[in-house]
Backbone as JSON Lines, residues from 0, in Angstrom:
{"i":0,"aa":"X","n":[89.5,-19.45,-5.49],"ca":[90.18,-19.85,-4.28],"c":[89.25,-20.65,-3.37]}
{"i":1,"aa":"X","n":[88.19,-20.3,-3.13],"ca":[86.78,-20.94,-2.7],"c":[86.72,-21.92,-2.63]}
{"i":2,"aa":"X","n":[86.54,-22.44,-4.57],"ca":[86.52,-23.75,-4.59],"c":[87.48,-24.29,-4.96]}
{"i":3,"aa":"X","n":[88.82,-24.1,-4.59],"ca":[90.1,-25.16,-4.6],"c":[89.59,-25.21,-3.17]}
{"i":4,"aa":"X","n":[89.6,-24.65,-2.07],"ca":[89.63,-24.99,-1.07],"c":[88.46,-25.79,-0.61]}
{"i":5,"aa":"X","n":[87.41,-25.73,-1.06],"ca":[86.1,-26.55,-1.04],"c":[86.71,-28.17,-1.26]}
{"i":6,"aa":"X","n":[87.37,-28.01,-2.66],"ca":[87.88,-28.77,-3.59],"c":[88.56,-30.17,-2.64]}
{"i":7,"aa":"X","n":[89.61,-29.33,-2.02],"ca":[90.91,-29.7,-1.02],"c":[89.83,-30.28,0.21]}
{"i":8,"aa":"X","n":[88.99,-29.8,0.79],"ca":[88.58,-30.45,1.72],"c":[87.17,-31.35,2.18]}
{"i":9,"aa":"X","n":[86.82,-31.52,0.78],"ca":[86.34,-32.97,0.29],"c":[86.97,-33.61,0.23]}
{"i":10,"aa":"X","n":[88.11,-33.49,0.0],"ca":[89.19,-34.88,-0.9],"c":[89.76,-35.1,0.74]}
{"i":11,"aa":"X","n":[89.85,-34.7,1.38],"ca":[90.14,-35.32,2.51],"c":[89.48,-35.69,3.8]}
{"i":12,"aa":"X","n":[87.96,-35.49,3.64],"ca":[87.27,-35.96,4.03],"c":[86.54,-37.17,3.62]}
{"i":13,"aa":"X","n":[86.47,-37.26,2.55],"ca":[86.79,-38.81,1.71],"c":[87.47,-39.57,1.57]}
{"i":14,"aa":"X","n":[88.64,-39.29,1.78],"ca":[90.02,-40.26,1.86],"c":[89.85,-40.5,3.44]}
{"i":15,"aa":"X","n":[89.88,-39.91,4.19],"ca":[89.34,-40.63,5.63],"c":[88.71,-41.52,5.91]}
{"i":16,"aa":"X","n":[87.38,-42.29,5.42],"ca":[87.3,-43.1,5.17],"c":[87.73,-44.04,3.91]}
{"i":17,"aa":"X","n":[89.11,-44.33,3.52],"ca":[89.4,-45.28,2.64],"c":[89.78,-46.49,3.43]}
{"i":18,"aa":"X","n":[90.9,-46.13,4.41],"ca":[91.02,-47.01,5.27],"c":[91.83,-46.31,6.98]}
{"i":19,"aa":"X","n":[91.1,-47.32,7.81],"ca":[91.45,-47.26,9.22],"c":[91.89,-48.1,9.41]}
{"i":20,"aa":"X","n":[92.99,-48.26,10.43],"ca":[93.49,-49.25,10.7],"c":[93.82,-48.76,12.46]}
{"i":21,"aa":"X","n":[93.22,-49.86,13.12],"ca":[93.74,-49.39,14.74],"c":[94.15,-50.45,15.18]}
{"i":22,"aa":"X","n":[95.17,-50.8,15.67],"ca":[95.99,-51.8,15.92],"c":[96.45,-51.61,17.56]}
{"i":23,"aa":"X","n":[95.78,-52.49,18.48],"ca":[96.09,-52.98,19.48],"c":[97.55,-53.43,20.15]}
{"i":24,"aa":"X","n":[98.32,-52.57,20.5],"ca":[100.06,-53.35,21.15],"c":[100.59,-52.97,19.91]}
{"i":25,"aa":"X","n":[101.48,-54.02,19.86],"ca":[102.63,-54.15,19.14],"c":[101.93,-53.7,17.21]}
{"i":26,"aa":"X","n":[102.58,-52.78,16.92],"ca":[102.61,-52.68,15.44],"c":[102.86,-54.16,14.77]}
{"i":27,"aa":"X","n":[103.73,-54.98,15.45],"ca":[104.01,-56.24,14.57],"c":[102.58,-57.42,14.43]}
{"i":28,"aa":"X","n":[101.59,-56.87,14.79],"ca":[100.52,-57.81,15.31],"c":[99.65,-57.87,14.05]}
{"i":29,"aa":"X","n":[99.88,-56.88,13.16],"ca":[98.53,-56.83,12.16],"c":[99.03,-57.88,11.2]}
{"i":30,"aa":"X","n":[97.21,-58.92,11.77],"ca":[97.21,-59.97,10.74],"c":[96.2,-60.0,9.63]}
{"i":31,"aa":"X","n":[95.78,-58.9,9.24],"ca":[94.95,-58.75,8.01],"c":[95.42,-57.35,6.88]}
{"i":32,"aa":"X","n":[95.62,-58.13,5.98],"ca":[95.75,-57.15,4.92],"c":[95.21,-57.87,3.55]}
{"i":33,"aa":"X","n":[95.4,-56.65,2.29],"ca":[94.47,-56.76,0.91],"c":[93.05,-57.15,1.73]}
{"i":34,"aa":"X","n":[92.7,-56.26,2.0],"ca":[91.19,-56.18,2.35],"c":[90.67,-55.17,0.67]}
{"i":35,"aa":"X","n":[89.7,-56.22,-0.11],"ca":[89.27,-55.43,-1.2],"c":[87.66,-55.67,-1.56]}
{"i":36,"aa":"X","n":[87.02,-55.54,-1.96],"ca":[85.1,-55.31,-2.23],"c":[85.42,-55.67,-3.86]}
{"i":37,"aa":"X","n":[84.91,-56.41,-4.35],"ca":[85.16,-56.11,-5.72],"c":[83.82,-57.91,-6.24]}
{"i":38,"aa":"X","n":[82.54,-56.86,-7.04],"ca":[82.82,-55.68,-7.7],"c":[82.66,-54.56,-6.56]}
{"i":39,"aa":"X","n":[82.76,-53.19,-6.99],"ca":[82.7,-51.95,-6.03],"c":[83.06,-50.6,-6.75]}
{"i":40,"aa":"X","n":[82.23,-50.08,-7.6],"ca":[79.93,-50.19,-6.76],"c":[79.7,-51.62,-7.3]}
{"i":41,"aa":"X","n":[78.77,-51.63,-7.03],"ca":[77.75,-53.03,-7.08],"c":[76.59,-53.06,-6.97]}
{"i":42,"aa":"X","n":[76.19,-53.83,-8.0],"ca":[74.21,-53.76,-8.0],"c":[73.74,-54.77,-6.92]}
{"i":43,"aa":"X","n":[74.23,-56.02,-7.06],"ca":[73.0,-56.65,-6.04],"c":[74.26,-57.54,-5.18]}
{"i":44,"aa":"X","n":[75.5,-57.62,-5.4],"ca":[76.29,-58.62,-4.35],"c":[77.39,-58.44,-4.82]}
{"i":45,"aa":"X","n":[78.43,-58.46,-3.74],"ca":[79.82,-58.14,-4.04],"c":[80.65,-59.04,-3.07]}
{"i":46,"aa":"X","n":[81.89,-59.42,-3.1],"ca":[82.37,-60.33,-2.56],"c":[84.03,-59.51,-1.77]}
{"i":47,"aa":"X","n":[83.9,-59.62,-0.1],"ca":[84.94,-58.6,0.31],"c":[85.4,-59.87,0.78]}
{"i":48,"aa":"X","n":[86.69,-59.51,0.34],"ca":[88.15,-60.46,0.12],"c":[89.3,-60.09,0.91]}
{"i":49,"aa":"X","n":[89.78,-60.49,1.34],"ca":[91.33,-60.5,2.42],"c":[92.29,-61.56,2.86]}
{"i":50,"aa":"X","n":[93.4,-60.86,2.67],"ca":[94.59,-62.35,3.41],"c":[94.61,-61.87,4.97]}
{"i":51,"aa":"X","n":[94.48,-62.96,5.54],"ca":[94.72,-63.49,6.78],"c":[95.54,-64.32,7.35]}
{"i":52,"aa":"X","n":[96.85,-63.93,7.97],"ca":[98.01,-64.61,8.41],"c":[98.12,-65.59,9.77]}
{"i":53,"aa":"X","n":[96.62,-65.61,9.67],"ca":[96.39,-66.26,10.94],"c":[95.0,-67.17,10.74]}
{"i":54,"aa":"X","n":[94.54,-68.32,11.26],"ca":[92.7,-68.81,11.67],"c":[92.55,-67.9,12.75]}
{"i":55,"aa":"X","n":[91.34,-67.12,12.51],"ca":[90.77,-66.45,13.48],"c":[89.51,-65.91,13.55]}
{"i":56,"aa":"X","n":[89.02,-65.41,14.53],"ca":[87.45,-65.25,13.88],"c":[87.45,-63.68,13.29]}
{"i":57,"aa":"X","n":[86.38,-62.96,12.92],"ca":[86.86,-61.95,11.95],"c":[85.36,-61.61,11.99]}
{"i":58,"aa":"X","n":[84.93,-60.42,12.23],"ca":[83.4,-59.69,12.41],"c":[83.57,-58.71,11.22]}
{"i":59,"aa":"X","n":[82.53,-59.04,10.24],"ca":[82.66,-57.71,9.14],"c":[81.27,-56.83,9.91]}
{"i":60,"aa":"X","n":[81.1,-55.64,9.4],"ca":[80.25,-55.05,9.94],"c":[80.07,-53.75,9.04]}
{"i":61,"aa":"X","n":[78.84,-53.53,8.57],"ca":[78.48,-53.08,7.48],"c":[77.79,-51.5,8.02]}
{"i":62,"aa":"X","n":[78.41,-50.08,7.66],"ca":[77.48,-49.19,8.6],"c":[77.2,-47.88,6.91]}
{"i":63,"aa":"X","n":[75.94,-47.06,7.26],"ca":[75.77,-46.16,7.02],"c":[76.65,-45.11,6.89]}
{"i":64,"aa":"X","n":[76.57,-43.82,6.29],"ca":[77.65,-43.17,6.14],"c":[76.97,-41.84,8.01]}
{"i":65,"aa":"X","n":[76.08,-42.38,8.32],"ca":[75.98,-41.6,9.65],"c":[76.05,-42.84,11.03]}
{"i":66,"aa":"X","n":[76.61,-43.76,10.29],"ca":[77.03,-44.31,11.59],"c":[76.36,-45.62,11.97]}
{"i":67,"aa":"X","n":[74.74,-46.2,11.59],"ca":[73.99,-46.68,11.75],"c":[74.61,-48.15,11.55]}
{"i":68,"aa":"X","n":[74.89,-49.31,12.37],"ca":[74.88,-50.45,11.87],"c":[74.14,-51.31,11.35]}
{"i":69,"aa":"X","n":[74.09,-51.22,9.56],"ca":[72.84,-52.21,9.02],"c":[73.14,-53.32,8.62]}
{"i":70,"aa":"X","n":[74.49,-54.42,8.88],"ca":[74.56,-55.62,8.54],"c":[75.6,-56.21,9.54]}
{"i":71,"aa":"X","n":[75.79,-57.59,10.05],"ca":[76.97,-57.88,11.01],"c":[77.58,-59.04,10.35]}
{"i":72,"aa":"X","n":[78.55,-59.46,10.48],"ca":[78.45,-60.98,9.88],"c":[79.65,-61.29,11.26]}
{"i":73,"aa":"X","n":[79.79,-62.65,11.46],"ca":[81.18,-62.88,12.1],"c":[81.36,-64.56,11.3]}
{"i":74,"aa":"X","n":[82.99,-64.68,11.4],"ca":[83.37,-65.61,10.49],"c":[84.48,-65.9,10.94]}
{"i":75,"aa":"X","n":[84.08,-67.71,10.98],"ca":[85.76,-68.11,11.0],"c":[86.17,-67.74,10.0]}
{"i":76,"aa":"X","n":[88.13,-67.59,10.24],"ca":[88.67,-67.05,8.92],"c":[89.93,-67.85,8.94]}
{"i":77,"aa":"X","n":[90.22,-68.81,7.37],"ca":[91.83,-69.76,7.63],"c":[92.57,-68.62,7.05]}
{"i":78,"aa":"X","n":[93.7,-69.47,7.74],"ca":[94.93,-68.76,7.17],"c":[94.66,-68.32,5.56]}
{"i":79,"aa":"X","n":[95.37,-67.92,5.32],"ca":[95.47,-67.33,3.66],"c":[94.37,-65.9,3.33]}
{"i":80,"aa":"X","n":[94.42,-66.63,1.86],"ca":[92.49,-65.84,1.3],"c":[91.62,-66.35,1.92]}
{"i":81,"aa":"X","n":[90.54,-65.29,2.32],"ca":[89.2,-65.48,2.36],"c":[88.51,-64.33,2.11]}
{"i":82,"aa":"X","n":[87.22,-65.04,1.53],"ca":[85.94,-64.6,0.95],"c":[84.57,-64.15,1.63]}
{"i":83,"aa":"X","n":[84.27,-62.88,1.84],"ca":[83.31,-62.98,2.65],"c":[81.7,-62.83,1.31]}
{"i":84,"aa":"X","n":[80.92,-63.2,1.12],"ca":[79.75,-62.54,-0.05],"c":[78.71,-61.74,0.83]}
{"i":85,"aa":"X","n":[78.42,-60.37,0.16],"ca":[77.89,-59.46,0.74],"c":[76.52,-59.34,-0.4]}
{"i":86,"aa":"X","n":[75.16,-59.13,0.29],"ca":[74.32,-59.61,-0.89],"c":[73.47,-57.97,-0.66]}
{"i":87,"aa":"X","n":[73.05,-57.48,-1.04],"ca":[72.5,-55.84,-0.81],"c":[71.2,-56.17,-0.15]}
{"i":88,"aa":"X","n":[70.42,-56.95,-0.44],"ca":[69.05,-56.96,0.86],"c":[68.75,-56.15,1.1]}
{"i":89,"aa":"X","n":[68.21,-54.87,0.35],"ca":[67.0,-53.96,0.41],"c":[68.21,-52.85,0.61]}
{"i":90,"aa":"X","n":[68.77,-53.0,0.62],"ca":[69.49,-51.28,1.34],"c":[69.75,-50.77,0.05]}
{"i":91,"aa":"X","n":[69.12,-48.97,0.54],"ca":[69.34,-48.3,-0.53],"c":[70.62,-48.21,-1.24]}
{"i":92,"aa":"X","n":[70.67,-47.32,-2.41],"ca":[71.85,-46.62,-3.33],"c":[72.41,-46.26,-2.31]}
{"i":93,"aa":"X","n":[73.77,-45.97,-2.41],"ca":[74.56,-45.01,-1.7],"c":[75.75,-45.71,-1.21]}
{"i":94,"aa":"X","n":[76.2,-45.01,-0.4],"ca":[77.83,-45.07,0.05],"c":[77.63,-45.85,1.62]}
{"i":95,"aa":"X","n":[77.97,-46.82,1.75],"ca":[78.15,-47.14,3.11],"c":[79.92,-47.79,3.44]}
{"i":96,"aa":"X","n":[80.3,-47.53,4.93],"ca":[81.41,-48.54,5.34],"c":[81.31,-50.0,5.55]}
{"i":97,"aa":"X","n":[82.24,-50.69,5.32],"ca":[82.26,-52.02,6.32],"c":[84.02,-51.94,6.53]}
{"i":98,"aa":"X","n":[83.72,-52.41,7.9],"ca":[84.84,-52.66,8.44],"c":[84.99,-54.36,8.94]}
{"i":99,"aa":"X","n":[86.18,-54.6,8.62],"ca":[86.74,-56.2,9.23],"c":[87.61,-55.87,10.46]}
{"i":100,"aa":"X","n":[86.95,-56.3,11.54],"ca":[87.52,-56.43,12.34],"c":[87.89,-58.03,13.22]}
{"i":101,"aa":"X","n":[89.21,-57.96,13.94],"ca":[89.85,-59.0,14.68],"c":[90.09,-58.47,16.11]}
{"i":102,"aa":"X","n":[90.95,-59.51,16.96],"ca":[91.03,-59.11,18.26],"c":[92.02,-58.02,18.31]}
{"i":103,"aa":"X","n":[92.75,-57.9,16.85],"ca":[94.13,-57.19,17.16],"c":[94.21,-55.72,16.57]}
{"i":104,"aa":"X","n":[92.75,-55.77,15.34],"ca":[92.61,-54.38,14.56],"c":[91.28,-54.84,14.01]}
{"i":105,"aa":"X","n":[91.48,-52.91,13.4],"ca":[90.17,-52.71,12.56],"c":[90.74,-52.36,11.04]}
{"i":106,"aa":"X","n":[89.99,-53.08,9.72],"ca":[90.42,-52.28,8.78],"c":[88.89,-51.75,8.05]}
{"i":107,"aa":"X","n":[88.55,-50.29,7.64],"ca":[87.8,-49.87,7.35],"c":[87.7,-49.62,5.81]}
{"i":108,"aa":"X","n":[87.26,-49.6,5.11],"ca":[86.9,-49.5,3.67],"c":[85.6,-48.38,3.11]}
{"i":109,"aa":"X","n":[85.28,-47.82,2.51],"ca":[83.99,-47.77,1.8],"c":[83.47,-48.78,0.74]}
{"i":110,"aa":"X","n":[82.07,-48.54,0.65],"ca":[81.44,-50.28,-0.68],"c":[80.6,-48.79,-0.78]}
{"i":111,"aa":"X","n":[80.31,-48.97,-2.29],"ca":[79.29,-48.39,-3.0],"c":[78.25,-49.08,-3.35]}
{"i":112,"aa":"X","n":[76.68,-48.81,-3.26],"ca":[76.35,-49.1,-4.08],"c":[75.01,-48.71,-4.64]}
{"i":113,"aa":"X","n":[74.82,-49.29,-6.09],"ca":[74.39,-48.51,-7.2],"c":[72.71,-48.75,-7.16]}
């Protein structure tokens, strides 16, 4: 019973960070979605990808799993797909977030890496 319940509340403390989304006003406003990392894990560079229904500028921001911000980027972004390339630059193994954020939301993700 222990460890189902151990079990049960990992799995949802991990799924908490899969994705955030905080959206400013109107629900009808979110202009970013398919936000994906791939590859993910990744040895030395991975490329985080998203449609954008709008040109706008777009801050990725790369954090630790305690919070620490270790990378920023900001980017114009056109309409459609875009590509952001994420290159590992010394940072250890492990699990970190990046989040894409706009004026209107945040979408949060985890990136692994190996």
């Amino acid at each position: 019973m222990k460890k189902l319940l151990l079990i049960a509340l990992l799995f949802i403390y991990a799924s908490s960070f899969a994705q955030q989304t905080k959206i400013v006003g109107d629900a009808n406003q979110k202009t970013i979605s398919k936000v994906i990392a791939n590859p993910n894990p990744f040895t030395n560079s991975t490329d985080i990808s998203f449609y954008n229904k709008k040109s706008q500028k777009v801050i990725l921001t790369i954090k630790n799993l305690l919070g620490k911000t270790v990378s920023t980027f900001t980017v114009n972004s056109k309409k459609g797909n875009n590509s952001i390339p994420f290159y590992r630059d010394g940072l250890n193994s492990g699990i970190y977030i990046y989040s894409i954020q706009t004026d209107e939301e945040i979408i949060s993700k985890r990136l692994i890496i190996r």
